[in-house]
SEKE-68528 format. One record per residue: z negated, x negated, y of N, C-alpha, C in turn; residue in three letters. Coordinates in steps of 0.02 Angstrom, whole numbers, padded with zeros to 5 digits, always signed. Atoms other than C-alpha are relative to their C-alpha. Layout:
<nodes>
ZXYZXYZXYALA;...
</nodes>
This chain:
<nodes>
+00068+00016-00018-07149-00138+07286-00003-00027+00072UNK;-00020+00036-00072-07081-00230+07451+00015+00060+00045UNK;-00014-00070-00049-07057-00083+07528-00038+00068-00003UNK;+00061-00033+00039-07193+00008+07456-00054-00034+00073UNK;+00084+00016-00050-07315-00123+07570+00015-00018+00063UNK;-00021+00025-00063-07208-00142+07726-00053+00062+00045UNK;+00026-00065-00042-07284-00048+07867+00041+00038+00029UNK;-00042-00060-00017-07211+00108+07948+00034-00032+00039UNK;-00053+00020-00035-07052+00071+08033+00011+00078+00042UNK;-00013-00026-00052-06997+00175+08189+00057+00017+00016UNK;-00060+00003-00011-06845+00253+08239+00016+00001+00090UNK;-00016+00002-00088-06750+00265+08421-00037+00039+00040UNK;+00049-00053-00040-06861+00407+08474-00077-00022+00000UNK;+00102+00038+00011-07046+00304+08419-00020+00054-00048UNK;+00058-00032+00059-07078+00418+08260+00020-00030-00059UNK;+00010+00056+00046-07130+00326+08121-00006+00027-00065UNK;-00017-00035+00072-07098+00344+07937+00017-00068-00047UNK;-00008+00029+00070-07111+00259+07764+00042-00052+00016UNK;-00044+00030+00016-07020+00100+07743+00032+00035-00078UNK;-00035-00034+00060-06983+00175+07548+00027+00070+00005UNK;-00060-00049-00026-06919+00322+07648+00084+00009+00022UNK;-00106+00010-00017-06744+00233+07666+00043+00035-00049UNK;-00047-00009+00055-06608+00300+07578+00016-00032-00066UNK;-00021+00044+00064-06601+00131+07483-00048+00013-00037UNK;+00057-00021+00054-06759+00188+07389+00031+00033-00067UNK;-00046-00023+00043-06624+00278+07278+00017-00037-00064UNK;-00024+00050+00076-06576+00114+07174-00084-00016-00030UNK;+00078+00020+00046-06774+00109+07117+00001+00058-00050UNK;+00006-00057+00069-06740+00258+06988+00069-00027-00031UNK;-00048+00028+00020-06566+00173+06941-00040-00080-00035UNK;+00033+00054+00016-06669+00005+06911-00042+00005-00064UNK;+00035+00002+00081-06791+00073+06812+00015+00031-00064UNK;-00051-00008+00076-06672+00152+06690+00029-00048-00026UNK;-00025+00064+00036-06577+00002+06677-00050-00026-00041UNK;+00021+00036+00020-06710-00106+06663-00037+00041-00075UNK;+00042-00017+00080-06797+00023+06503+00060-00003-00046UNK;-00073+00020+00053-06597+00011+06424+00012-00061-00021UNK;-00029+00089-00007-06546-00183+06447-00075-00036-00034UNK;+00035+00057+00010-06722-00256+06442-00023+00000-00093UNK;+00029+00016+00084-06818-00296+06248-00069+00038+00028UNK;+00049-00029-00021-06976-00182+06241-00074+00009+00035UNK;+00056+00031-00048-07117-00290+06295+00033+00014+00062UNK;+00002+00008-00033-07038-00309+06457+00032+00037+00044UNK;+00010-00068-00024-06979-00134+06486-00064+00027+00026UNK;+00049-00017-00011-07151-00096+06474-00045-00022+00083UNK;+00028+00005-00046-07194-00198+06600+00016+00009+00052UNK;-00047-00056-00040-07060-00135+06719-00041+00052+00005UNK;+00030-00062+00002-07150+00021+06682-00074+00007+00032UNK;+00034+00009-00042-07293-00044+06740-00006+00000+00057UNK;-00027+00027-00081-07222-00125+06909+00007+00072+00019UNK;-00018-00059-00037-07157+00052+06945-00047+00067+00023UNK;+00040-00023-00007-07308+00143+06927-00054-00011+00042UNK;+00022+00046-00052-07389+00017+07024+00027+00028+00083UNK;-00037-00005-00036-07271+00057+07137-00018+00087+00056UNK;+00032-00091+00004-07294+00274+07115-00087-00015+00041UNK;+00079-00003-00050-07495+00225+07171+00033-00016+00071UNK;-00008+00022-00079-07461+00150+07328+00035+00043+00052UNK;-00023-00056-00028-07357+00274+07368-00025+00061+00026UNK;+00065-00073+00012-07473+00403+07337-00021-00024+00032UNK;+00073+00022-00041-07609+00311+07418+00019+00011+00079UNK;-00043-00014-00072-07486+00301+07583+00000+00068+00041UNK;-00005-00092-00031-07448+00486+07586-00039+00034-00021UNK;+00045-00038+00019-07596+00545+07524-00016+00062+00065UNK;+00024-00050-00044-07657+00621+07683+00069-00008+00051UNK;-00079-00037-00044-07479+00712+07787-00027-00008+00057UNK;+00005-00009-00060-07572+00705+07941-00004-00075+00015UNK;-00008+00074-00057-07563+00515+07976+00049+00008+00013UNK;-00096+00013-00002-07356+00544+07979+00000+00074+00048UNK;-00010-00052-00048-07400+00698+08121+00014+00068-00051UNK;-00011-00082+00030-07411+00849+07984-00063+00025-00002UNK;+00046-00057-00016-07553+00947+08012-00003+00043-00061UNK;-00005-00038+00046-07593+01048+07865-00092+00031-00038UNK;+00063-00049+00039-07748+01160+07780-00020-00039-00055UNK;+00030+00020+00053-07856+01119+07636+00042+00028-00068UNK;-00048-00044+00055-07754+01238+07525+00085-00055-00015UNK;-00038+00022-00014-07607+01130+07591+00016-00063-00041UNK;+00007+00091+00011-07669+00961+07562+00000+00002-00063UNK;+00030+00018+00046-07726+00996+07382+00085+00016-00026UNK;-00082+00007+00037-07511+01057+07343+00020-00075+00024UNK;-00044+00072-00014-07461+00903+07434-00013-00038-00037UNK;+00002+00073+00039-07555+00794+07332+00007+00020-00066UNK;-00029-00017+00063-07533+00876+07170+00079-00013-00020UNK;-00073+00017-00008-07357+00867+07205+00036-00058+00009UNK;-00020+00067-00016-07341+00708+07259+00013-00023-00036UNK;+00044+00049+00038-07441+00637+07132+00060+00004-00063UNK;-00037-00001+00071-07350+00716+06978+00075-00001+00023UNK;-00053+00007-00007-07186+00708+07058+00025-00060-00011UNK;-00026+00059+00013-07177+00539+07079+00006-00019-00068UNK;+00005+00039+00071-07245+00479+06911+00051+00024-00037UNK;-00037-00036+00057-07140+00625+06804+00065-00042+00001UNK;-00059+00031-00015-06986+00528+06896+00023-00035-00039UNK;+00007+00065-00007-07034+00365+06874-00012+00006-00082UNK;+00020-00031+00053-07089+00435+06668+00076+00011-00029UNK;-00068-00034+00017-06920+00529+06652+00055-00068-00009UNK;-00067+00053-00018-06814+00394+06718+00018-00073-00062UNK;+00020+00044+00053-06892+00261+06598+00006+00006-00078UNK;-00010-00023+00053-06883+00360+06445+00055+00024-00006UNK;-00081+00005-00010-06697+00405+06476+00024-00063-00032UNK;-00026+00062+00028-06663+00224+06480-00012-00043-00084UNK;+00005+00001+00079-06744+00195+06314+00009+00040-00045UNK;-00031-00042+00065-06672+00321+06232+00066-00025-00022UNK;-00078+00032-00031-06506+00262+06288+00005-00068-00028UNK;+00001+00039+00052-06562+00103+06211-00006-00008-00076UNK;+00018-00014+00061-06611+00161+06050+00066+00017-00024UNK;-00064-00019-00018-06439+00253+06072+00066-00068-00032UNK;-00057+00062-00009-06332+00079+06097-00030-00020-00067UNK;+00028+00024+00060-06445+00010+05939+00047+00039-00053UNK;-00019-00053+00072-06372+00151+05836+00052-00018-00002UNK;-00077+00015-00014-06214+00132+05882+00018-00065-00030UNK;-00003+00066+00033-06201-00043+05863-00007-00015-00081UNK;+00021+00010+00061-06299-00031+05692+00065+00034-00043UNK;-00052-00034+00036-06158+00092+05633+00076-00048+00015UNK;-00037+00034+00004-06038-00012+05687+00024-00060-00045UNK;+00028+00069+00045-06091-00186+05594+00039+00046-00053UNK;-00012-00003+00078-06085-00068+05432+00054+00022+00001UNK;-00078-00016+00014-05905-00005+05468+00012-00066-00005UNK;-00046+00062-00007-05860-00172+05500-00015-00029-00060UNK;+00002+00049+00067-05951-00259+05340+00032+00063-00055UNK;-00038-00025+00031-05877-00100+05254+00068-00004-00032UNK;-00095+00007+00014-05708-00132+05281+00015-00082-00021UNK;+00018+00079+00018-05746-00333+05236-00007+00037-00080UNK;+00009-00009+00071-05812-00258+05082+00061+00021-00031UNK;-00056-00037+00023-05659-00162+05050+00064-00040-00020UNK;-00067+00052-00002-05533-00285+05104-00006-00057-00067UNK;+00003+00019+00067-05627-00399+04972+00009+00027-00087UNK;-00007-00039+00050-05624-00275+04852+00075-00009-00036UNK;-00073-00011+00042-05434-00250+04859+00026-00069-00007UNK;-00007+00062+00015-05411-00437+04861-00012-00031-00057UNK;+00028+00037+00078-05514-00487+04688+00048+00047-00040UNK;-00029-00043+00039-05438-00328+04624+00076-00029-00016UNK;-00074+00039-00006-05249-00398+04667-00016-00057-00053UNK;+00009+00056+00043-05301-00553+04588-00006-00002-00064UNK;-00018-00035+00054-05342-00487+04457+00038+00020-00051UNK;-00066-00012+00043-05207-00395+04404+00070-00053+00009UNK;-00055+00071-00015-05094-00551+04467-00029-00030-00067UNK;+00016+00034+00068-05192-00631+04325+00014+00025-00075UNK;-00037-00028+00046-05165-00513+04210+00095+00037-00033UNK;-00087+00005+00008-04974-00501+04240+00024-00076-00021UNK;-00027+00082+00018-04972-00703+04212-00012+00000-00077UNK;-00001+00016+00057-05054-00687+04039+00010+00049-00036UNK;-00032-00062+00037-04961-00525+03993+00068-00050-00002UNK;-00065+00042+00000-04790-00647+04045-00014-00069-00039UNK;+00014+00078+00029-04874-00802+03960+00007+00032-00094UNK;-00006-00016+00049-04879-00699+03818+00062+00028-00030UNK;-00054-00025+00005-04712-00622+03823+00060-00080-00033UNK;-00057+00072+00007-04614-00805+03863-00029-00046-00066UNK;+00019+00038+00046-04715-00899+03732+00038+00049-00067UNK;-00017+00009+00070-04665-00789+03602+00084+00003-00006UNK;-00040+00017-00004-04490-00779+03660+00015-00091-00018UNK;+00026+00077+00006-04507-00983+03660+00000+00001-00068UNK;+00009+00014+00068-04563-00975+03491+00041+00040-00064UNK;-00038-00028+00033-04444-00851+03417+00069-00048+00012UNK;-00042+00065-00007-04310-00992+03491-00014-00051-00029UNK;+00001+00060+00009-04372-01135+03443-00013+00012-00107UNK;-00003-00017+00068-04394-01047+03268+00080-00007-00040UNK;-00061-00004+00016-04227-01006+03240+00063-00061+00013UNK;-00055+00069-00014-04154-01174+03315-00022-00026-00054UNK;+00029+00048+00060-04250-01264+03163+00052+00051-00068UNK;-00045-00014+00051-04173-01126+03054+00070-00024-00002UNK;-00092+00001+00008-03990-01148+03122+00013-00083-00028UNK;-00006+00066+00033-04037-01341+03082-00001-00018-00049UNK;-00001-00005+00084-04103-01328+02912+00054+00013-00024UNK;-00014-00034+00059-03993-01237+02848+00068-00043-00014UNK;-00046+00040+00013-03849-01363+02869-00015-00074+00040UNK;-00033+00057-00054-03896-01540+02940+00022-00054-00002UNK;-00072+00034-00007-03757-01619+02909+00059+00031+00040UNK;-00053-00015-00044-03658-01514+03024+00017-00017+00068UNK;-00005+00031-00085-03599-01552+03209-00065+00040+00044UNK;+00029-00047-00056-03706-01400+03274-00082-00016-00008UNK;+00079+00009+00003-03868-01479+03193-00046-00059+00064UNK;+00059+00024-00077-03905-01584+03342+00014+00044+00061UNK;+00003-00074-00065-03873-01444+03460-00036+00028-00018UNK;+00068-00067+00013-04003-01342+03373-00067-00049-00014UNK;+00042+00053-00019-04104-01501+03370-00024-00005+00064UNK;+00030+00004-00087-04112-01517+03548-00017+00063+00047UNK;+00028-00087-00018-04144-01339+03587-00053+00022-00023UNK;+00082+00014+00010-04275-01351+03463-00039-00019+00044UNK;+00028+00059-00043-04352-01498+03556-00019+00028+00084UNK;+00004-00029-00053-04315-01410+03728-00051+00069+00013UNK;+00052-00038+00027-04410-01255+03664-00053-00012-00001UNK;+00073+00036+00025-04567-01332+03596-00041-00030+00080UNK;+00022+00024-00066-04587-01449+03779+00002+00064+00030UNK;-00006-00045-00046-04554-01294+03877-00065+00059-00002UNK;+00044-00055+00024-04683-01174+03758-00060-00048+00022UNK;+00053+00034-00026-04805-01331+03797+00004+00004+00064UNK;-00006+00001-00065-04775-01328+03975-00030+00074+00024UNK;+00002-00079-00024-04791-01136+03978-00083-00014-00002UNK;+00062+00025+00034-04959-01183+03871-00065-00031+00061UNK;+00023+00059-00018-05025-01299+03991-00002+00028+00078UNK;-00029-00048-00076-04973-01198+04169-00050+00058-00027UNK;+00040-00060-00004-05042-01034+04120-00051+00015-00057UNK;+00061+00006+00044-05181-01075+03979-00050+00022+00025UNK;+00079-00013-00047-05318-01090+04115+00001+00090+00018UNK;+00040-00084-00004-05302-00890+04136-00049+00043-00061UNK;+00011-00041+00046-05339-00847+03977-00081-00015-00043UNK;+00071-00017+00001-05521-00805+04005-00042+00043-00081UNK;+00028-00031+00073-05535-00689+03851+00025-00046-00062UNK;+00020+00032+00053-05507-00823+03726-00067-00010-00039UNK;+00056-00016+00033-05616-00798+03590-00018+00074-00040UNK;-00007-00059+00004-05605-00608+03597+00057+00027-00030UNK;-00037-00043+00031-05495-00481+03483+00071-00009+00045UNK;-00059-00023-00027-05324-00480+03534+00042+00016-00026UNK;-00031-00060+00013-05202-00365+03532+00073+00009+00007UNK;-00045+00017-00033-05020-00349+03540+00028+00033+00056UNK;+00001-00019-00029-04947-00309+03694+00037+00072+00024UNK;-00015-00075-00001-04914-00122+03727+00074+00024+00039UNK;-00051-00001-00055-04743-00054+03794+00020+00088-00020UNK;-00024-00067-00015-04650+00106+03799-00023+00048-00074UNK;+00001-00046+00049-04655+00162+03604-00078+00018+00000UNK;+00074-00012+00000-04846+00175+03642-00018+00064+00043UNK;-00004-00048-00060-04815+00295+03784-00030+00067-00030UNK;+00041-00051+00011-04867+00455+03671-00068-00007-00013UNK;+00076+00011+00002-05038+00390+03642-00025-00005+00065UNK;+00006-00033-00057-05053+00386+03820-00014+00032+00039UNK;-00011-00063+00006-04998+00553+03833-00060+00014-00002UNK;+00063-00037+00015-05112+00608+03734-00102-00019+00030UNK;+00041+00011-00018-05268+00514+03794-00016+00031+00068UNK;-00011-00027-00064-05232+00592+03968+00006+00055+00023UNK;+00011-00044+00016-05201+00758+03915-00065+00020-00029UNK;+00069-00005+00024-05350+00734+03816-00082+00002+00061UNK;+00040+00017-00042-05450+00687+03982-00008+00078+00064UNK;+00030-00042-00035-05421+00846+04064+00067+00020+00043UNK;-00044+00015-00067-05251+00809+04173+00066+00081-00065UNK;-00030-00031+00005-05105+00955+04135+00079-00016-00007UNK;-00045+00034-00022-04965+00838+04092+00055+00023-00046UNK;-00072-00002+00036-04773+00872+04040+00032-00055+00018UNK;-00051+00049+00022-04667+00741+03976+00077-00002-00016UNK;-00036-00008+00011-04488+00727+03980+00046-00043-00003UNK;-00032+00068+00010-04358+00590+03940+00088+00043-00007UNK;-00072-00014-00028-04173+00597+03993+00043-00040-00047UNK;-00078+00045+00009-04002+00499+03936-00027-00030-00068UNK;+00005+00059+00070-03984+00369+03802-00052-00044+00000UNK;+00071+00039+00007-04141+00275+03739+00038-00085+00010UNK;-00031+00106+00004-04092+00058+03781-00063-00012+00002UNK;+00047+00036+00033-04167-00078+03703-00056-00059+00060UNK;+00011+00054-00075-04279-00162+03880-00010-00074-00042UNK;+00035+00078+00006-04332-00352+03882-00067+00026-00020UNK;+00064-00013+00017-04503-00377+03825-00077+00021+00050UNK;+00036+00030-00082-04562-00405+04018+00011+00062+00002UNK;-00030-00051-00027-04463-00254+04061-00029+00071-00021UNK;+00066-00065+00007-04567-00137+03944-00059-00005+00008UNK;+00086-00024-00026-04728-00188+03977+00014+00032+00045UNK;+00012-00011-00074-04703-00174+04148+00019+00079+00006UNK;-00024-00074-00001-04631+00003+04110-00058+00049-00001UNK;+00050-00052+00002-04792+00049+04013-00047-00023+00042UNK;+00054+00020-00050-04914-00023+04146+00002+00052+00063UNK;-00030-00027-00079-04811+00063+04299-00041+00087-00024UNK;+00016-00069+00015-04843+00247+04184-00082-00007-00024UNK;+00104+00008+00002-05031+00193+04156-00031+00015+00057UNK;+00029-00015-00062-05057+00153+04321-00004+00060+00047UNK;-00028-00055-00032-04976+00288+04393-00035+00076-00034UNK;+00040-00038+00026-05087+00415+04255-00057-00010+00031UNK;+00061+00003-00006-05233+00338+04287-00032+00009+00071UNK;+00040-00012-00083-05236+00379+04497+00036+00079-00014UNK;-00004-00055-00004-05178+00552+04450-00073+00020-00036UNK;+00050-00035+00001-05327+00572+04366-00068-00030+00056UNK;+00027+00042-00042-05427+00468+04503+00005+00048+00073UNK;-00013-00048-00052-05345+00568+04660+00014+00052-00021UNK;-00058-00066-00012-05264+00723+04616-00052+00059-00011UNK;+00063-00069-00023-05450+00839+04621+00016+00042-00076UNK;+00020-00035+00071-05505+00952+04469+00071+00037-00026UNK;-00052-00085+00032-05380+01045+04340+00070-00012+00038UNK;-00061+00042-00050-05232+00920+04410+00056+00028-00063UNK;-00047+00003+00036-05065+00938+04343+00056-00047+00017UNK;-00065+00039+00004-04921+00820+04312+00052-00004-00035UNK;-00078+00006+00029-04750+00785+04269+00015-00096+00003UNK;-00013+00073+00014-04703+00613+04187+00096+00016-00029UNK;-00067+00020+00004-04511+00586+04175+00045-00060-00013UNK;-00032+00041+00006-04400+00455+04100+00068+00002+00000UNK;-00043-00009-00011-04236+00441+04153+00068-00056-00034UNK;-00059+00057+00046-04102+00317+04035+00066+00016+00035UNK;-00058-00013-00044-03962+00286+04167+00050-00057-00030UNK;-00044+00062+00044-03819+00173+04124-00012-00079+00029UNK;+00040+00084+00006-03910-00002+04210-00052-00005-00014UNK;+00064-00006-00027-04067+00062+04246-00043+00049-00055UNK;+00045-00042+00016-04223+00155+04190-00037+00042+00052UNK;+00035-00030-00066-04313+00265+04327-00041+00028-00040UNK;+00050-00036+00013-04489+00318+04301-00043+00036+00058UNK;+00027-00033-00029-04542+00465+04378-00058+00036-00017UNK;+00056-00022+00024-04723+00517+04390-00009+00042+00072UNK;+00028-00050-00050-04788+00682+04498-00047+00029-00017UNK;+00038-00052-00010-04924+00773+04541-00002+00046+00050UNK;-00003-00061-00044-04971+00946+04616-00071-00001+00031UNK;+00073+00014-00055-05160+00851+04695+00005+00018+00055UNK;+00005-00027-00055-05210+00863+04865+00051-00023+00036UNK;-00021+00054-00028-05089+00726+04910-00050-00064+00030UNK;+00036+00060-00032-05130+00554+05006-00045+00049+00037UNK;+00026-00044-00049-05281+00604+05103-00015-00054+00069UNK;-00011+00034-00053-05315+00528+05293-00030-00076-00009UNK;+00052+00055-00019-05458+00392+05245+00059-00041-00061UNK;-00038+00045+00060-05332+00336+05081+00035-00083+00020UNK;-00041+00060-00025-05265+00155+05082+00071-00015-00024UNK;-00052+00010+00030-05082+00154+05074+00021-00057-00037UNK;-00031+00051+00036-05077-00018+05025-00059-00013-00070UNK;+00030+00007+00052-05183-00001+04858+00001-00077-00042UNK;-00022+00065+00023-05214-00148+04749+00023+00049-00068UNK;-00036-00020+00059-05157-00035+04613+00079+00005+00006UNK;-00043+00005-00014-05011+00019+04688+00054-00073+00010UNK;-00044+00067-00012-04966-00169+04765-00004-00026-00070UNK;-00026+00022+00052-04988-00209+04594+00064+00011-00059UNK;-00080-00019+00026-04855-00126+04518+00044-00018+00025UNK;-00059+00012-00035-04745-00161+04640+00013-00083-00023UNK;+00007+00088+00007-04784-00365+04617+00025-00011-00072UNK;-00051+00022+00060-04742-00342+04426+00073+00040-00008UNK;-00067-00026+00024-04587-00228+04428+00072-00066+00053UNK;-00041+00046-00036-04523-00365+04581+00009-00064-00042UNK;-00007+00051+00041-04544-00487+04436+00045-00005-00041UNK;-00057-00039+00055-04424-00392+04328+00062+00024+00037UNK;-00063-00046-00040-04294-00337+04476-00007+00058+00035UNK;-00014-00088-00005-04348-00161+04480-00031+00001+00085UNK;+00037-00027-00052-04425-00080+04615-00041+00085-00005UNK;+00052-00062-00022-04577+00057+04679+00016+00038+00065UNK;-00001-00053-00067-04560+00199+04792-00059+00063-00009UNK;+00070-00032+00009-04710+00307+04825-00004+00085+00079UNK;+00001-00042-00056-04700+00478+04940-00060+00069-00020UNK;+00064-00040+00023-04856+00577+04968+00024+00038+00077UNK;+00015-00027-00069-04895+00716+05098-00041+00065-00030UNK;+00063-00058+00017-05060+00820+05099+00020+00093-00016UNK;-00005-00055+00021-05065+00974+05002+00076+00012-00049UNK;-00054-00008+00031-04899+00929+04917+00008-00057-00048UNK;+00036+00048+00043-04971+00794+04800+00044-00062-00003UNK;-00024+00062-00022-04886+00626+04775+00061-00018-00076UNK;-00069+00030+00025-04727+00559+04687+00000-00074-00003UNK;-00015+00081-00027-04710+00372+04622+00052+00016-00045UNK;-00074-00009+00042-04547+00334+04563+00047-00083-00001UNK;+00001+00074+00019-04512+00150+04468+00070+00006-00029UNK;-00057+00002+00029-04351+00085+04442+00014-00071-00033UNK;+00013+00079+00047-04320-00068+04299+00078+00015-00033UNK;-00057+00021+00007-04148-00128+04274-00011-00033-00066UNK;+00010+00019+00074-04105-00174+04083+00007-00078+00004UNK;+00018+00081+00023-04055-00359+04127-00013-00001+00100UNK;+00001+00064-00078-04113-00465+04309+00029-00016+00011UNK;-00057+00030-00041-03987-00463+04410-00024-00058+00029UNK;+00019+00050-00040-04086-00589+04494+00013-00081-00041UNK;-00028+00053+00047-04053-00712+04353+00070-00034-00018UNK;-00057+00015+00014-03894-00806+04338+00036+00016-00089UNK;
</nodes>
């Protein structure tokens, strides 16, 4: 606008021309893009104003070519000012509506951003309660395991007492009793507060000889599954088969989850002379790019077979479907 109402400036020769004829006139179409991007819409607008403001005066200046020494016809005058007129404004129009597009633009952007970001918040919570979860339900699957271990001890110490106590060994099975009982209260008393479904049906807890019902529920669901079992059948811990049939649950239940319509699998049990290896495959799409390798299903298995010794190994690659493969040692080495 400052240069809009200066008066004609002069060069070394005495011919006179526009102050908004400088070169710097250039950052006034850079300005008013910014300012319709950066500013909030009221005061774009009024930018938009200022500049138009701006477009008159201009006009009004060069309306008639012959004050600036151009000489020109009636035919002449009426392109010059047509031209002028809508040149400027379309600019000054164009330039402005650019920049608010460009803002609308950054809005979007931004807006899509937020929801990736509370997306992946959502997600991260997701696999977090989920973990928890099954952390909870591995405490009162083991609360249920050690208690009745616990109580099958502390049973049989009362028998080995009864049945003679007058002998030397009846206060040794006295105090093993005794040790038992505090220990099943302790267990009692530590991992009680999980056990949310009190009140509700319960059930006992499921392990390998359950494995053809399974089967069949899974076959029944649609999935294409062969079953095959290797070496000599051994007798696991009680820990050692849940966690066996949980690992071949879990491991069913994301073949039918990932592995895409009319899936097929192969379930394998392998009876080695320490160990057990459970191998589960499919012929799905494999892992696909958006998948989360660290699953809370997956980390959950892994969290109860590391409870038991064993270990998870998991190898996927697209179009060649995915392989988990659980290994559970008959006693914990980790145990003295």
């Amino acid at each position: 606008m400052v240069l809009a109402l200066l008066p004609p400036l002069q060069d070394a020769e005495g011919n006179a021309f526009p102050a908004f004829a400088l070169p710097s006139i250039l950052v006034f179409g850079v300005l008013v893009f910014t300012a319709a991007r950066v500013l909030s819409a009221r005061a774009s607008w009024a930018c938009l104003a200022v500049a138009l403001a701006v477009a008159a005066v201009v006009v009004v200046r060069l309306w008639n070519p012959q004050v600036w020494g151009r000489p020109s016809d009636d035919g002449e005058l009426i392109i010059w000012r047509a031209a002028l007129t809508l040149g400027i404004t379309a600019t000054i129009l164009c330039l402005w509506a650019l920049g608010r597009l460009a803002r609308v633009r950054d809005a979007h952007l931004e807006e899509l951003r937020e929801k990736a970001e509370r997306a992946d918040a959502d997600r991260a919570r997701e696999r977090a309660e989920a973990a928890r979860a099954e952390r909870d339900r591995i405490s009162r699957e083991l609360h249920d395991i050690v208690s009745h271990s616990l109580a099958v001890m502390v049973s049989q110490a009362e028998g080995g007492r009864l049945s003679d106590p007058a002998a030397p060994t009846a206060a040794t099975f006295a105090t093993i009793s005794r040790i038992g009982r505090e220990s099943l209260r302790d267990m009692r008393g530590l991992l009680g507060v999980l056990r949310s479904d009190i009140g509700t049906e319960r059930v006992p807890q499921p392990g390998l000889a359950d494995l053809p019902a399974l089967v069949s529920q899974v076959r029944a669901a649609g999935v294409e599954l062969s079953d095959e079992e290797s070496g000599d059948q051994r007798r696991l811990r009680p820990a050692a088969d849940l966690a066996a049939y949980r690992v071949v649950q879990e491991a069913l239940t994301n073949v039918l989850k990932h592995a895409g319509p009319s899936p097929e699998a192969g379930l394998s049990l392998d009876w080695k002379d320490d160990r057990l290896v459970i191998r589960v495959h499919d012929s799905g799409a494999g892992a696909r790019i958006d998948d989360d390798p660290g699953g809370a299903g997956l980390e959950g298995m892994r969290e109860r077979l590391q409870i038991i010794g064993g270990s998870l190994e998991t190898r996927a690659h697209v179009g060649e479907g995915f392989t988990l493969t659980a290994t559970i040692p008959y006693d914990d080495g980790s145990l003295p």
